[in-house]
LUMKOL-845563 format. One record per residue (C-alpha): y, z, x. Coordinates in Angstrom, 3 decimals. Example, Ala and Ser with C-alpha at 12.3 -4.5 7.8 and 13.67 -1.06 7.14 Angstrom:
LUMKOL-845563
<<-4.500, 7.800, 12.300>>
<<-1.060, 7.140, 13.670>>
***
This chain:
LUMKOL-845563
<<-174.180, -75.464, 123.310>>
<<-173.017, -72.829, 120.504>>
<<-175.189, -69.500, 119.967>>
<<-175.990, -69.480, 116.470>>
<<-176.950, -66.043, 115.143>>
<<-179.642, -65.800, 112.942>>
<<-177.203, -65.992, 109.341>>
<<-176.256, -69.384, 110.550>>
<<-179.021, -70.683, 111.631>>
<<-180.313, -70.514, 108.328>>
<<-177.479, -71.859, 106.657>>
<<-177.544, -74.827, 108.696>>
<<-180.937, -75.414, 108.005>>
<<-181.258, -74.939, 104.807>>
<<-178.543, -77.485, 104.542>>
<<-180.418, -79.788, 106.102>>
<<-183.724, -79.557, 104.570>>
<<-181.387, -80.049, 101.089>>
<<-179.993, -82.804, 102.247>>
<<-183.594, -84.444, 103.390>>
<<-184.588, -84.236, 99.704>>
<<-182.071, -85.752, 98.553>>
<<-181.441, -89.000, 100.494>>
<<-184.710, -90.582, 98.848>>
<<-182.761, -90.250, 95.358>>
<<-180.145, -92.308, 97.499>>
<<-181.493, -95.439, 97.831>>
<<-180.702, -98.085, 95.911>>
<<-183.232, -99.553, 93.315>>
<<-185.318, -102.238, 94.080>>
<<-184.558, -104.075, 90.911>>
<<-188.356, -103.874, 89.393>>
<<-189.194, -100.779, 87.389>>
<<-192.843, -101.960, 86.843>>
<<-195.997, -101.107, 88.924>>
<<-198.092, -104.269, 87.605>>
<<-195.654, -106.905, 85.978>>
<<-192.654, -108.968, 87.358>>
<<-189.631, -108.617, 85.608>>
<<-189.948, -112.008, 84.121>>
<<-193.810, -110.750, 83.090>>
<<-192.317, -107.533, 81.308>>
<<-189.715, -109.526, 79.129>>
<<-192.739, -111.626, 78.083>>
<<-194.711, -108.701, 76.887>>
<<-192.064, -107.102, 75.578>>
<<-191.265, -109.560, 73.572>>
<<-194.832, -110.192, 72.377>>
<<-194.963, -106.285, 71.366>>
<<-191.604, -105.969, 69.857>>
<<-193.309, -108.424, 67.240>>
<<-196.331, -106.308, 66.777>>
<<-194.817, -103.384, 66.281>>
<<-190.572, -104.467, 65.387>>
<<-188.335, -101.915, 65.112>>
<<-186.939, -101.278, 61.489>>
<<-185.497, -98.033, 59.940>>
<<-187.807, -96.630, 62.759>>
<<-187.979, -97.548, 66.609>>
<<-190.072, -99.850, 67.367>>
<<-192.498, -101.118, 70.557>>
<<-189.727, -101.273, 72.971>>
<<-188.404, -97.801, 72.236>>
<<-191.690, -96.403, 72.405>>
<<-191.887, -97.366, 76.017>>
<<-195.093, -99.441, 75.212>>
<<-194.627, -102.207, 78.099>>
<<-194.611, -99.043, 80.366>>
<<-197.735, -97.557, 79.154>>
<<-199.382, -100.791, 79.249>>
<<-198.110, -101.456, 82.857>>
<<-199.476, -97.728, 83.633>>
<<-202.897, -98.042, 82.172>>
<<-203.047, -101.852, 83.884>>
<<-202.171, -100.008, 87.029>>
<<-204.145, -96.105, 86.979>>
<<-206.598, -96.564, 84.391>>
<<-207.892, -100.616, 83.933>>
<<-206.797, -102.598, 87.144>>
<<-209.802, -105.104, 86.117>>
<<-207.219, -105.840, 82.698>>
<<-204.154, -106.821, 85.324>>
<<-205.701, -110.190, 85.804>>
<<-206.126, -110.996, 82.381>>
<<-202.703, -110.123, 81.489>>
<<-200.874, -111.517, 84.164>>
<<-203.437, -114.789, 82.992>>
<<-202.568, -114.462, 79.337>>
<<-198.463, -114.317, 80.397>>
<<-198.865, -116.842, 82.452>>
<<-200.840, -119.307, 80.367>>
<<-198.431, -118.380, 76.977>>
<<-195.441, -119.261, 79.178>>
<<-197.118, -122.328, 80.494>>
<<-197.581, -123.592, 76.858>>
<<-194.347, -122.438, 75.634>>
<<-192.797, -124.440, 78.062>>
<<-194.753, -127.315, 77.378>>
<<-194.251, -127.425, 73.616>>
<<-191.061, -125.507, 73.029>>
<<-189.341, -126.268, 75.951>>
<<-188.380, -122.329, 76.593>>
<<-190.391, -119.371, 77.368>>
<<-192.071, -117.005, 74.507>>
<<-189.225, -114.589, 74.950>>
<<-186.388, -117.371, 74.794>>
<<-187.992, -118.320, 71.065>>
<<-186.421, -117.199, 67.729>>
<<-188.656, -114.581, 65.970>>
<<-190.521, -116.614, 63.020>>
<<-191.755, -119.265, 65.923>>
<<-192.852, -116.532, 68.364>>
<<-194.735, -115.156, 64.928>>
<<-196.486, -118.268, 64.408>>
<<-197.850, -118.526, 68.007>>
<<-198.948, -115.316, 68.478>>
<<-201.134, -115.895, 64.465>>
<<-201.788, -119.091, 66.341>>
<<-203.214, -117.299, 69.171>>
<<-205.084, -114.590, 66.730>>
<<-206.665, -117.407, 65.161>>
<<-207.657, -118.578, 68.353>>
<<-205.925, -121.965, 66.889>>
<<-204.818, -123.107, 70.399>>
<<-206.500, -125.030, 72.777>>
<<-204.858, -126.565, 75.391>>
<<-205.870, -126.865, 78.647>>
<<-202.715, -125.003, 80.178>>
<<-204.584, -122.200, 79.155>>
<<-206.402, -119.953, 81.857>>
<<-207.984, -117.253, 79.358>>
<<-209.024, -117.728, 75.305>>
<<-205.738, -116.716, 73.888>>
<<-207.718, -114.874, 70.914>>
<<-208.789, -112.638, 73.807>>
<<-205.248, -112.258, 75.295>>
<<-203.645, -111.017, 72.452>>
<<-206.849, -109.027, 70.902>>
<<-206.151, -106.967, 74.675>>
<<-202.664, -106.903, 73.565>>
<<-202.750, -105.864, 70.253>>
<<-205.118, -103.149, 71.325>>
<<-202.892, -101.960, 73.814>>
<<-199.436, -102.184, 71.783>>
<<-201.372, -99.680, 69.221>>
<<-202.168, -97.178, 72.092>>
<<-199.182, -96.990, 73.265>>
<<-196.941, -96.801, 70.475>>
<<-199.278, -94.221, 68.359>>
<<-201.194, -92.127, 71.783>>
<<-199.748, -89.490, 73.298>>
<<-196.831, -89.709, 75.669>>
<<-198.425, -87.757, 78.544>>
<<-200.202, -91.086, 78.828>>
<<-197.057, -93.295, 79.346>>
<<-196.343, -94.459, 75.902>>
<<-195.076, -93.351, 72.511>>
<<-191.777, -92.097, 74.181>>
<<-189.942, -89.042, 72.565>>
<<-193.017, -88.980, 69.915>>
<<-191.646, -91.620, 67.843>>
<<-194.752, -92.750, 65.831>>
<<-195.116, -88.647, 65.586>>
<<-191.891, -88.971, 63.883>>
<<-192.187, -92.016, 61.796>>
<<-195.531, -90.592, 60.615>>
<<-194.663, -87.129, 60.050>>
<<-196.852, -85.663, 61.922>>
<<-196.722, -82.618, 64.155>>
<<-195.991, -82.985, 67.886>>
<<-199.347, -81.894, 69.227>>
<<-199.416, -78.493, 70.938>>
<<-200.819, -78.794, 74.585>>
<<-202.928, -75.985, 75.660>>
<<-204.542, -75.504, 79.082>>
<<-204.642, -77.826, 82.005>>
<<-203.004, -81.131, 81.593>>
<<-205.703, -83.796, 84.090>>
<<-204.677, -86.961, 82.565>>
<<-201.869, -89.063, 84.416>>
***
């Protein structure tokens, strides 16, 4: 057994209280970045807000992070809203499959258009359906909105991009920040 003097000993340990923070950055991912959604749930809603909110000359849903705030808020904020997504997802991809033969996300743009005015309307009834599709994407819509134009300390609106599209001053943040 080696005599370490005091110089030493602190070297070594400090070494190894490093290297015990950083073997949890280590580990491979899992695969699922989500807290609520599946993967195959995510590309569903993504694709469903990418039409809400498209990108153009300006980013659009998917840049502004909105499937995470949405998975954040379905998570911290309105658990009782995780079982009428995963519903609504379910259900869309249920009736997809059954009249387009591919899922929502799979579909060129103009269709996916027409089914979610379809589903607006609250033009389509079908008995694949768990939820009223009106009330799926009325949740949706809601949601898209929040999280593309809120602020991004709540999960959404990443790098202030609606700020930016709208002009508009990043907002100054004073005091304690309580909100996750």
């Amino acid at each position: 057994m080696k005599n370490y003097n005091r110089r030493e000993f602190i070297k070594a340990a400090g070494l190894l209280y490093g290297s015990l923070l950083i073997i949890p950055s280590c580990k491979p991912l899992s695969g699922n970045n989500y807290l609520v959604f599946t993967e195959q749930e995510a590309a569903c809603l993504i694709a469903l807000c990418e039409q809400i909110i498209p990108a153009d000359e300006f980013p659009g849903a998917t840049d502004a992070g909105v499937i995470h705030f949405i998975d954040k808020q379905s998570k911290l904020r309105f658990p009782k809203e995780q079982i009428l997504f995963k519903n609504g997802i379910a259900s869309l991809q249920a009736w997809c499959r059954a009249t387009h033969n591919r899922l929502f996300e799979e579909l060129d743009v103009p269709t996916q258009i027409a089914i979610m005015q379809s589903m607006e309307k609250d033009e389509i009834k079908s008995d694949l359906w768990k939820i009223a599709p009106k009330d799926f994407f009325n949740k949706l819509l809601a949601r898209t909105m929040q999280g593309f134009y809120g602020s991004p300390r709540h999960g959404g609106n990443k790098d202030y991009v609606s700020f930016k599209m709208l002009k508009l001053d990043y907002p100054l943040l004073i005091g304690q920040n309580r909100y996750l």
